[in-house]
Each structure stands twice: as structure tokens, then as C-alpha cells.
N, C-alpha and C positions, 0 to 999 in steps of 0.2 A: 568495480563491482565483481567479485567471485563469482565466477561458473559464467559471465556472461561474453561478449565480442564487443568492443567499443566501435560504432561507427562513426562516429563524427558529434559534434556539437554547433548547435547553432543558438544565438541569443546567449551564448554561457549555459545553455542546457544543453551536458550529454545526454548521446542515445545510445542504448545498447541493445543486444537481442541476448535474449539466454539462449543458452546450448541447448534446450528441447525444442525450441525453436524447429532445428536442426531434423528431430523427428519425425515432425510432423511434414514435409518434404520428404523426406524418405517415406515413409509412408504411404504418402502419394502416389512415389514413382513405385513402390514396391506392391502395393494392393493395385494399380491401374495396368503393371505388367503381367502381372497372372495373369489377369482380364485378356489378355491378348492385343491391348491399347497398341496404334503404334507410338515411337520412339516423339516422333513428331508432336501428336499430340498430347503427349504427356507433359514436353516440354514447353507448350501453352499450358497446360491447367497451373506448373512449377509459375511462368510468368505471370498466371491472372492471380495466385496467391500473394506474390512478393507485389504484385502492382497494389493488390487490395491491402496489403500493412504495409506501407507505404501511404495510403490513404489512411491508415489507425494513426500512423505517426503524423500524421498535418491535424488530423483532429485533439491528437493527444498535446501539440504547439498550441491548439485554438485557445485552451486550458492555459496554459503553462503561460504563452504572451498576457494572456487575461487577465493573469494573476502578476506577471512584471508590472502592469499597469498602475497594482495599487499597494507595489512596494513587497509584493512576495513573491521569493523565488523559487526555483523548480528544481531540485536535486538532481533529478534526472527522469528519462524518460528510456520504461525499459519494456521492448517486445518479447510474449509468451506466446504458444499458440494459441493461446486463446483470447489475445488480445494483446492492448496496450495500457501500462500505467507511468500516469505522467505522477511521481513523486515531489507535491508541493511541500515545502516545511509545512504549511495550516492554510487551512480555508478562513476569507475576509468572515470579519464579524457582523460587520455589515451585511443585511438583508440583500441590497441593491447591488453592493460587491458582489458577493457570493452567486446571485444570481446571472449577473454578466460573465463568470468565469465558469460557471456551470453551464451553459448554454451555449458559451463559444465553443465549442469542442464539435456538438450535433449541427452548428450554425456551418460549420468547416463544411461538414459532409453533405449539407444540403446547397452552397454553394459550388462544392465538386458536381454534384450530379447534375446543376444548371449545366455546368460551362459543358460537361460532357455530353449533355442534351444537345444544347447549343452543336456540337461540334458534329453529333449526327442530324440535326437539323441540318446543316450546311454542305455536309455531302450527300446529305439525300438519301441516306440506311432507311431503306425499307426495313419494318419491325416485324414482316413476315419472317424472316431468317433466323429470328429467336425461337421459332417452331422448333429449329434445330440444337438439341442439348448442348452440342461438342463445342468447346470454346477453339477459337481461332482469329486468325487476324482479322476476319470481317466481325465477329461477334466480342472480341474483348473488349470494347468501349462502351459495346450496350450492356454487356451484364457488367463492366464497373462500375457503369453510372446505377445500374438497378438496386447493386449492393450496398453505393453509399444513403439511396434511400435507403434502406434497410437499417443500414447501421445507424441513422438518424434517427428515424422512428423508433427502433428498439431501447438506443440509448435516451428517448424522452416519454420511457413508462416511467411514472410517475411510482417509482421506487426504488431504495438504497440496494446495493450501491451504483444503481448506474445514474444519468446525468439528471434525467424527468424528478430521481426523488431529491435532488439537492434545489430543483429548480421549486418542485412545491414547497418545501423545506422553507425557502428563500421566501418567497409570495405569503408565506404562514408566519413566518417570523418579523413582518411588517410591523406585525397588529400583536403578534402574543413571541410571550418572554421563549428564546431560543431552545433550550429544553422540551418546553411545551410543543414549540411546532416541531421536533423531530420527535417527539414520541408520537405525533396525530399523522403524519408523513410515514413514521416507522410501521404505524398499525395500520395503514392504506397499502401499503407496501406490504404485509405480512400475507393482509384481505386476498392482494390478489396472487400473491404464491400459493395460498393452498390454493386456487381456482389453476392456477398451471400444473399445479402438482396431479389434482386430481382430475383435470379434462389429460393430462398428460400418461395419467393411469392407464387411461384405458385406450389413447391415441394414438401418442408419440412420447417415448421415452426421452427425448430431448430436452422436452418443454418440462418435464417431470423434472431436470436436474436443473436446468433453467427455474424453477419454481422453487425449490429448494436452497439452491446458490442466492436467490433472492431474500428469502427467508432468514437466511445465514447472517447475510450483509444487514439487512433489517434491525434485526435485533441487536449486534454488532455495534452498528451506530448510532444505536438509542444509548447504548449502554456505556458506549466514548462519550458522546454528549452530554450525560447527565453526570457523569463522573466529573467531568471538562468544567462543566457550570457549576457545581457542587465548591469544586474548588476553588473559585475565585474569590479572591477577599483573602488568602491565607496566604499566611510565608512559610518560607522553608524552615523556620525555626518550629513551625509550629508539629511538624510532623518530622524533626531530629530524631532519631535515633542514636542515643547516647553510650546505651549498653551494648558491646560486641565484639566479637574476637578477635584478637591481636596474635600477629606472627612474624618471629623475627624473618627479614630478607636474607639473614645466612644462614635458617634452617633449614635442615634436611625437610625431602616432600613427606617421608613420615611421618613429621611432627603435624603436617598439615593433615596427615589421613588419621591422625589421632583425635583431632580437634573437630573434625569431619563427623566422626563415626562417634563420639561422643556429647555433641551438641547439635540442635537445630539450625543451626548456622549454615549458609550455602555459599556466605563469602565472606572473606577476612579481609582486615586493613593488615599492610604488611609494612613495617616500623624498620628503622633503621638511625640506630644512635637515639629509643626512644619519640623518632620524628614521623608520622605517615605518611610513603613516600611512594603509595600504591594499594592495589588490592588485589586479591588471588578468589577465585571463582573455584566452585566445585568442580565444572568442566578443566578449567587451566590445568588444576591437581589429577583429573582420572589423566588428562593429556600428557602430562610431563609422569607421571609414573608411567605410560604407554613407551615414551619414548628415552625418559630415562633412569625410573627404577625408582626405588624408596629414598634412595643415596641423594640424587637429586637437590640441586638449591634453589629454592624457593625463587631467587630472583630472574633465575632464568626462564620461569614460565610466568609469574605473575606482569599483571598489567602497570608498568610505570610509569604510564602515563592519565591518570583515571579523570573523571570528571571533576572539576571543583565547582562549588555552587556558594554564596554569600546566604548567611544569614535570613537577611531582609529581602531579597528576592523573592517575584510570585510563582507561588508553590504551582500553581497552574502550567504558567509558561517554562519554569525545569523540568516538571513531569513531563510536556508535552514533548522539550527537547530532549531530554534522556528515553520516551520513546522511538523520536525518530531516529536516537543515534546507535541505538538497542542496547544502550547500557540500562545495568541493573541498578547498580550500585554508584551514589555520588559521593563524595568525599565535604564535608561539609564547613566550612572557615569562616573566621569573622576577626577581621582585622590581621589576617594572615597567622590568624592562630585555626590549628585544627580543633572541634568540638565534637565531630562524631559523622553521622552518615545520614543520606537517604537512600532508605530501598524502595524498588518499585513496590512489592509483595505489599511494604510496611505503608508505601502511601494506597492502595486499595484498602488494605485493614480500619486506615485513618477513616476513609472515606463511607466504609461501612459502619463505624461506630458514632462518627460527627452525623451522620444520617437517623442513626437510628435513635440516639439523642433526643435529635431536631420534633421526629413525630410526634404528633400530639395524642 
């Protein structure tokens, strides 16, 4: 993964941290220095952060094993400062799946905070000591253990995207067709961000972006959902794109900014001896004229390695993997003959007129 640090994998799920990770530590040490912090204690608040994502990453495993269970796997699991995302290919269809994979994750965090309870039960940490803010060796077990409550209960509000609105989602989709219970979970979720937004207005600005981030996700995964269920029942032939631009792979990148700048096109099949043997992106062309001019051939920036999708496959499940794999554009075959393309742009389009269609 670009821009990130790989640390290790466990179950076949890599972990990585991104580089602003990085910042937010610095940050740390650089806003608690002004302050006049000592050296010392800085370097406790530095250890109760990496100890606290380190507890993200076992809850973001809670997920990830959850979903080995019932045969889907986890791409990876990568740490931001502001959290953790465990990248599964799809969430179960099953109600009763999805609900167990959703839940294991805040079930982690709530099981950390037992054993760390436990483990001040057993030496006898008087709770009087949390009077004092400064984190240190006597105090980093109670405020980890305080924070993975925290991170439990937070992550089972009962809204997208964190764990609570996958788990009502789940419980709603029992009884009513999947669609339905994320639009009635999205709009519980929606309910209560304007309520953080605006108790956030006037209180705490935090809870204001908290409310908003919710809001975001909400709608977000109403809008995956319903597009997701829309589509099943269809193949990829049914949303071919047949008509579209073609460019020889020993043309100069001119030719491509000619084609570019004269059609609505944002990505071409790139032919060689007549045969489709890749595609070039508006990006690849502004890229390769960056770094090598107009003169440029074509095959040394275009993609020759592109997606291939069959015919009779569900238009669903390629969408799904051409978004998780961020292609745009699939190359489309039937019987190892080429026919044309799918673009992402073109199956939303599909998706808008097979809808509107449909209404009565």
C-alpha cells in the first residue's frame, strides 16, 4: 500500500500504518514541549497512544477473524490517526453473519477492558490516582482500560459508519429486505448527527465533526446499499458499453490528447495488431505527457494489464470488485473474444435509468 509502513501480518491480514500516522506523535511531542512537559512524561503520553492503536488493531482482527469465519477475507488492516480500517472484500449477506462480524470488533474492546480491570483488581490500584491527569507507569492501565470502554461504546452507536449502525442494520434485516433496513438504520443514524452537530454547536466542536462524519457515512451507505441491491439479478452484458475510443499502443501521447480534448471520453482501449491489450486513463496521459512530452508512446504509460470480466457474470459482484480494486474501466470478453467495456461512471448511469424506469 503507497504512502503506508507495513508491519507485519497475522491470519494472512497485512497491517500497516500510514505516514500521518506519524504526525500525529509529532504533534504530541511538539505541542506538550512548548507546554513545558517534561521529556519523561511525554514519553508516556507517546506509549499510552501506540498502546491505545494497538488495542484499534486487535479490535480491527475482532472484524477481520469474524469475517474469515464465513469465508471472507480482509485485504488489510490499515492505521490513520484517527483510527483503524480493517479492509474486508464485502460484508456477509446474511443478517446473523454480518452481525457477528460487526460486533466482534467492540466485543475485543470490551474484553480488553475486563482483563485490564482484572489486572488492577489484582494489584490493588487504588482509583483515587486517576484524580491525577498525567499518564505514567501507575496510571497507563487505568486509563487503557477506561479508553477501550470508550472505544466500545462509541463504536456501538447505533450509526453508519461505525460498528452499532452495521449491528442495527443486521437486527432490521432479519425481518425486512436489506435495502430497506439500511435506509431505516441510515435515517437513525442521520437522527442522531444532527443531534451531535447541533448539541456540538454550542458545546464542543468535536462532537460537531463527530456528527457530521456520521452524517457523511450515513448517507454514503444508504447509497452503496441501494445501488448494491438494485443491481442484482443483472450481468455484465447488460450494462456493456459497446461504443468507445480506441488508440493505437504505438501512438504518440498526442494522439491520446487529441482524442481527449475532443470527446467525452476519460479512458481508451489501447489496440495493438487490431487486438485490446489494455487501456489508458486521462490521468496515465496528463502523467506521461508530465514526464514525457507529446512524443511519448502510448504503451509505456497505459495499463497492460486491465481488468477482464465475462459476459454472463453478476454485474453486482464486478462492480463490487472493480470498486474495491479502484479500477474504472473493465475490458469486457465472451469466449476470449473482446466486445467492449464496463465503466464504473456507465454502471451508476445504468443504475439511474433501470430505477427510474422501475417507478411507478
Amino acid at each position: 500500500m503507497k504512502f503506508a509502513l507495513y508491519l507485519g501480518s497475522f491470519k494472512n491480514v497485512k497491517v500497516f500504518i500510514h505516514w500521518t500516522f506519524s504526525l500525529l506523535l509529532l504533534w504530541i511531542i511538539i505541542s506538550n514541549s512548548r507546554q513545558g512537559m517534561p521529556a519523561m512524561d511525554i514519553l508516556w503520553i507517546v506509549v499510552f497512544v501506540l498502546a491505545l492503536f494497538a488495542c484499534v488493531v486487535m479490535h480491527e482482527f475482532g472484524h477481520a477473524l469474524a469475517a474469515q469465519r464465513y469465508g471472507i477475507q480482509t485485504k488489510d488492516i490499515v492505521l490513520y490517526p484517527i483510527g483503524g480500517v480493517a479492509r474486508l472484500e464485502k460484508l456477509p449477506e446474511d443478517p446473523k453473519q454480518e452481525l457477528w462480524v460487526a460486533i466482534a470488533g467492540p466485543l475485543v474492546n470490551i474484553i480488553l477492558f475486563a482483563i485490564l480491570s482484572g489486572v488492577l483488581g489484582f494489584t490493588g490500584f487504588d482509583l483515587q490516582n486517576l484524580e491525577e491527569i498525567k499518564i505514567s507507569p501507575q496510571t497507563i492501565i487505568p486509563y487503557l482500560a477506561s479508553a477501550n470502554l470508550i472505544l466500545a461504546i462509541f463504536n456501538l452507536i447505533p450509526a453508519f459508519p461505525m460498528d452499532g449502525g452495521r449491528i442495527l442494520r443486521a437486527f432490521l434485516a432479519i425481518k425486512l429486505p436489506r435495502a430497506k433496513a439500511t435506509q431505516i438504520a441510515g435515517g437513525i443514524g442521520q437522527f442522531l448527527a444532527m443531534f451531535f452537530i447541533l448539541f456540538g454547536l454550542f458545546n464542543n466542536p468535536i462532537l460537531m465533526l463527530i456528527g457530521i462524519f456520521i452524517f457523511l457515512g450515513a448517507a454514503a451507505e444508504v447509497s452503496h446499499t441501494q445501488q448494491e441491491s438494485f443491481l442484482k439479478g443483472f450481468k455484465v452484458q447488460d450494462a456493456l458499453m459497446q461504443k468507445f475510443q480506441i488508440i493505437g499502443i504505438d501512438a504518440p501521447l498526442s494522439k491520446a490528447v487529441e482524442k481527449l480534448l475532443n470527446s467525452q471520453a476519460t479512458h481508451f482501449v489501447v489496440v495493438k495488431d487490431d487486438v485490446a491489450v489494455g487501456t489508458l486513463s486521462r490521468d496515465e496521459i496528463i502523467l506521461g505527457l508530465k514526464e514525457g512530452g507529446e512524443s511519448a508512446l502510448v504503451e509505456n504509460f497505459a495499463n497492460l494489464t486491465p481488468m477482464k470480466v465475462e459476459t454472463f457474470e453478476d454485474l453486482n459482484e464486478v462492480w463490487r470488485k472493480m470498486a474495491a480494486e479502484k479500477r474504472k474501466v473493465a475490458l469486457v470478453v465472451e469466449n476470449g473474444h473482446f466486445l467492449g467495456i464496463l465503466d464504473q461512471e456507465n454502471i451508476a448511469e445504468f443504475v439511474m435509468v433501470k430505477s427510474a424506469m422501475n417507478r411507478p
